[in-house]
KOLSE-359997 format. One record per residue (C-alpha): residue number from 1; residue in three letters; x, y, z. Coordinates in nm, 2 decimals. Example, Ala and Ser with C-alpha at 12.3 -4.5 7.8 and 13.67 -1.06 7.14 Angstrom:
BEGIN
{pos: 1 | code: ALA | X: 1.23 | Y: -0.45 | Z: 0.78} $
{pos: 2 | code: SER | X: 1.37 | Y: -0.11 | Z: 0.71} $
***
This chain:
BEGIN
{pos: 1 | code: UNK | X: -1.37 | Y: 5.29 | Z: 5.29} $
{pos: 2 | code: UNK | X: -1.04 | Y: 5.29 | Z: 5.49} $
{pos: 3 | code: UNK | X: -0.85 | Y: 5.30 | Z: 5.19} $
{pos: 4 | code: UNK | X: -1.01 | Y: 5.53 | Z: 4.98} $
{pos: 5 | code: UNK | X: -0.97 | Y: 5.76 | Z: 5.31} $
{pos: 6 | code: UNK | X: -0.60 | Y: 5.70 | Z: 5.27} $
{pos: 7 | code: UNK | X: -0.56 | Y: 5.75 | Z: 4.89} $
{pos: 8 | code: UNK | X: -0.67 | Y: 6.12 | Z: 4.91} $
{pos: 9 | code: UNK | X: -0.38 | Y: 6.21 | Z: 5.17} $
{pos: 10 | code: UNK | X: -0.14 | Y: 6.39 | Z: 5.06} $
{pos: 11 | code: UNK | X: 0.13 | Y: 6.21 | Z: 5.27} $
{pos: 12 | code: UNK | X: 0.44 | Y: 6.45 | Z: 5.18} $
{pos: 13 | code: UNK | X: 0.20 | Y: 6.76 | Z: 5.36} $
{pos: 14 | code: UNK | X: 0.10 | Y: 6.51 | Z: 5.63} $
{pos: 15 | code: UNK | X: 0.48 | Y: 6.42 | Z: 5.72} $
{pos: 16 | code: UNK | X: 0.60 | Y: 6.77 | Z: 5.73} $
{pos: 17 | code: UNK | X: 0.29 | Y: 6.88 | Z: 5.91} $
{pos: 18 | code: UNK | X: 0.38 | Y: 6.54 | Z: 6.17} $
{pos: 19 | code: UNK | X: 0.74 | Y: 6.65 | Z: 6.19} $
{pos: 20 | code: UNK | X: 0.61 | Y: 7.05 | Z: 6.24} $
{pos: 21 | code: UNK | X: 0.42 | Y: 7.00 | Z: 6.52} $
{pos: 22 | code: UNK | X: 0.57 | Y: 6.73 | Z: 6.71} $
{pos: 23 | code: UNK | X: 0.88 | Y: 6.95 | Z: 6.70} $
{pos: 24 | code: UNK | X: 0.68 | Y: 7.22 | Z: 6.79} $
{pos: 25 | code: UNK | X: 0.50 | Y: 7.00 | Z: 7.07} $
{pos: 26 | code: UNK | X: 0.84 | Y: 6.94 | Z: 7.20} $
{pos: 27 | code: UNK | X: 0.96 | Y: 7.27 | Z: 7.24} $
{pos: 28 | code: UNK | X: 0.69 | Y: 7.38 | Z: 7.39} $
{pos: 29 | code: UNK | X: 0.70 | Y: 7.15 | Z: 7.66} $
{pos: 30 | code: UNK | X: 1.05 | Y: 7.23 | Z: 7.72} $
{pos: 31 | code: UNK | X: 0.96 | Y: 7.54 | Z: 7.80} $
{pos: 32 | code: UNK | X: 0.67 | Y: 7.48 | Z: 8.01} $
{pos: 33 | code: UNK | X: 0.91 | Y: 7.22 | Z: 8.25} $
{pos: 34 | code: UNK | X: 1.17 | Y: 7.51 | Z: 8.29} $
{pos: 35 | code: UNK | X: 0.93 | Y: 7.79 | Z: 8.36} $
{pos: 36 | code: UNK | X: 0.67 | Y: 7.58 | Z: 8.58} $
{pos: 37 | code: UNK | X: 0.99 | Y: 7.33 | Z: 8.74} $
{pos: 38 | code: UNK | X: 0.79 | Y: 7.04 | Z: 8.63} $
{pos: 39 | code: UNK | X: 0.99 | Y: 6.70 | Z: 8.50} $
{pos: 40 | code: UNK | X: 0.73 | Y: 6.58 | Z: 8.30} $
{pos: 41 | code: UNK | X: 0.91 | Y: 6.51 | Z: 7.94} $
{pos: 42 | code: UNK | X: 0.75 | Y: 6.32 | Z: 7.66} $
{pos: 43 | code: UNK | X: 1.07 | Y: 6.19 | Z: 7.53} $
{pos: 44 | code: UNK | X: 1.19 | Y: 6.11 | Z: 7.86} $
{pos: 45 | code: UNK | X: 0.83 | Y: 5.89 | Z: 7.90} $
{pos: 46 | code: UNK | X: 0.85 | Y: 5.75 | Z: 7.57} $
{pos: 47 | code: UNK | X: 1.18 | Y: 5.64 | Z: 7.54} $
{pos: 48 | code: UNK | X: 1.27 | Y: 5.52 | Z: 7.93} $
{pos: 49 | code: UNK | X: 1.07 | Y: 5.16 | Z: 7.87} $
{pos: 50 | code: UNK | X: 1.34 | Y: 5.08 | Z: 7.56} $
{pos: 51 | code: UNK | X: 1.63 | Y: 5.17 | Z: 7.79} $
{pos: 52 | code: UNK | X: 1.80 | Y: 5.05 | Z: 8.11} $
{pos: 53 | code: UNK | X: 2.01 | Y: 5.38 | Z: 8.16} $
{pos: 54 | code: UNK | X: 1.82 | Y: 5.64 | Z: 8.26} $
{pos: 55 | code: UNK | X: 2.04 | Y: 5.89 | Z: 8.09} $
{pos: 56 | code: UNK | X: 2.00 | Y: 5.74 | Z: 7.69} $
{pos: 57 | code: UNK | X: 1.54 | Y: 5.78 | Z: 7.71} $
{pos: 58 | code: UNK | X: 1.53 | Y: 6.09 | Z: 7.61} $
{pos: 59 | code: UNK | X: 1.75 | Y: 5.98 | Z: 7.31} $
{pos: 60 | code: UNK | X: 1.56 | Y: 5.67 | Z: 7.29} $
{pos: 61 | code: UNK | X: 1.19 | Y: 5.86 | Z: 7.30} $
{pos: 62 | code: UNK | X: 1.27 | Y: 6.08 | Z: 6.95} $
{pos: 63 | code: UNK | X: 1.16 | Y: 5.80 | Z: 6.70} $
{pos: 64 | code: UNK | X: 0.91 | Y: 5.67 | Z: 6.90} $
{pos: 65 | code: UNK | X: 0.78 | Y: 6.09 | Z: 6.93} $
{pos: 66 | code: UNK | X: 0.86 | Y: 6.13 | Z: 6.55} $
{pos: 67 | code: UNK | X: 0.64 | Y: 5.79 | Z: 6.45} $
{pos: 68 | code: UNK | X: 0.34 | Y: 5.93 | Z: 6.70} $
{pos: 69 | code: UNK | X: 0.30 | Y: 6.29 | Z: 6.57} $
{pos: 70 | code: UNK | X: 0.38 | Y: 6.19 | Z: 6.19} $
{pos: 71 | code: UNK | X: 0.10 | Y: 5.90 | Z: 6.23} $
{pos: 72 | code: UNK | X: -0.17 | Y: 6.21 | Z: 6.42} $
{pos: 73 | code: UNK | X: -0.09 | Y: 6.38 | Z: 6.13} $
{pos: 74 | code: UNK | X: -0.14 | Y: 6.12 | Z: 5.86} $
{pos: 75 | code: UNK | X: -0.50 | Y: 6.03 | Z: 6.06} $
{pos: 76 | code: UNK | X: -0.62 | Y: 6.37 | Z: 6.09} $
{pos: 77 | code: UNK | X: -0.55 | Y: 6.37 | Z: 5.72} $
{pos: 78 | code: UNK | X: -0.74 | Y: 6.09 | Z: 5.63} $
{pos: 79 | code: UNK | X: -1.00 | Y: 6.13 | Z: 5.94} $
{pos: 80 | code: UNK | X: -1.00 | Y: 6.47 | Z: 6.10} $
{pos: 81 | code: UNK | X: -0.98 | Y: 6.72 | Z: 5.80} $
{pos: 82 | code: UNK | X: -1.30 | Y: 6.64 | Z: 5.60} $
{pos: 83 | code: UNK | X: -1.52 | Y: 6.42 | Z: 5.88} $
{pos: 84 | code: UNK | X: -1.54 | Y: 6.69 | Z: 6.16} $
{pos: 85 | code: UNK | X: -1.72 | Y: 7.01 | Z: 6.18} $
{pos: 86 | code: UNK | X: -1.59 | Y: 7.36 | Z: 6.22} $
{pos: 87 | code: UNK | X: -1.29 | Y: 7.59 | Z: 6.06} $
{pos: 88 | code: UNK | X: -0.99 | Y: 7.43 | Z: 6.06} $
{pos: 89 | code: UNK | X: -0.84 | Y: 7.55 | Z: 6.39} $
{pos: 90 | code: UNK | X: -1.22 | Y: 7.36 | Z: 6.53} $
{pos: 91 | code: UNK | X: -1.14 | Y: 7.04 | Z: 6.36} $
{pos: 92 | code: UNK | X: -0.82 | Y: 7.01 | Z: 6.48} $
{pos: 93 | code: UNK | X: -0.83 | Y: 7.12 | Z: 6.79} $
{pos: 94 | code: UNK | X: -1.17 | Y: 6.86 | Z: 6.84} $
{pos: 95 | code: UNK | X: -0.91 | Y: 6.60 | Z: 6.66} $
{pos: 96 | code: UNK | X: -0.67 | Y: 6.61 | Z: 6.91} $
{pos: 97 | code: UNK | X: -0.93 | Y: 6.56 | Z: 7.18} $
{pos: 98 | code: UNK | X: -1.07 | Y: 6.27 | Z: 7.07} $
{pos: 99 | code: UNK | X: -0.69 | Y: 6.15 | Z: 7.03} $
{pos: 100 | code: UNK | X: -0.63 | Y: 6.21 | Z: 7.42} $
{pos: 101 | code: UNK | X: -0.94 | Y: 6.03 | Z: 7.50} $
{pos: 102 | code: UNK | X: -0.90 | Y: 5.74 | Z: 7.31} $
{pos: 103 | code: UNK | X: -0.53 | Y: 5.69 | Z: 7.43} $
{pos: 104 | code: UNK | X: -0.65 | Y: 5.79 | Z: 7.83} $
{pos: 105 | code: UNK | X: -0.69 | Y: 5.40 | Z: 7.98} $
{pos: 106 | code: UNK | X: -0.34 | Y: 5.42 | Z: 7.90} $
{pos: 107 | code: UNK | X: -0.23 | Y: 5.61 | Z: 8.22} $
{pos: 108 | code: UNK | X: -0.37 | Y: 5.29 | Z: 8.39} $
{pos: 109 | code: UNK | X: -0.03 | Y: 5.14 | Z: 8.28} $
{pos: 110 | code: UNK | X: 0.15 | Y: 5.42 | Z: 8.49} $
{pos: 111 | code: UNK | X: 0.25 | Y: 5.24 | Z: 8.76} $
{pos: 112 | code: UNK | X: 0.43 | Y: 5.01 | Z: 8.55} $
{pos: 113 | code: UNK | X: 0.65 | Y: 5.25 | Z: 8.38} $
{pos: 114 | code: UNK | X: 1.01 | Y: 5.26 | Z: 8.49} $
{pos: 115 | code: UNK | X: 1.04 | Y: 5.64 | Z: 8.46} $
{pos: 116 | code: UNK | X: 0.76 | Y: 5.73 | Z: 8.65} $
{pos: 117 | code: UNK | X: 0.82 | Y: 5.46 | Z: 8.91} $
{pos: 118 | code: UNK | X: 1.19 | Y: 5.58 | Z: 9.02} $
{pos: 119 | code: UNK | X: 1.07 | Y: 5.96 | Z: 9.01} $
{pos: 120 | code: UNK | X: 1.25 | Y: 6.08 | Z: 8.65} $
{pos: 121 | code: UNK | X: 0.95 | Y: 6.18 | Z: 8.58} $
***
């Protein structure tokens, strides 16, 4: 079933779409930190566990950012589009819910993060 799922993405649409919106998702956020004076940066808390300096996890956070919102896009492709109810703008927005619930228990691991721990972010 899996891979019948998987056969009928178009993976080229998927990647840009990925690419799209995680770029988007980025942006966004930027903005949101310098208008609300928040430091809460995805790159910043992706990347800071693969570095020691500080100064190189925003760096080290792209691929790690790239290879999450280019594999949301290739699940909601496979998943999302034809398995959930609604218009499109329903689907994916209930898609990227039940994303952010199913990765939640992460923020249990908080405490352990080295960003979050010295105050970067």
């Amino acid at each position: 079933m899996l891979f019948s799922m998987l056969k009928q993405v178009d993976f080229k649409a998927a990647v840009i779409a990925g690419l799209a919106g995680g770029a988007v998702y980025v942006a966004t956020a930027e903005i949101d930190n310098r208008l609300t004076g928040q430091n809460i940066d995805d790159l910043k808390l992706l990347g800071r566990p693969f570095v020691k300096n500080p100064d190189h996890a925003k760096l080290a956070g792209v691929p790690v950012h790239i290879n999450n919102a280019v594999s949301l896009a290739i699940a909601y492709a496979a998943f999302g589009r034809n398995h959930l109810p609604g218009p499109p703008w329903l689907r994916g927005a209930i898609f990227a819910n039940i994303e952010n619930t199913a990765l939640y228990p992460l923020t249990s691991l908080e405490r352990y993060h080295p960003g979050i721990r010295n105050g970067e972010i």
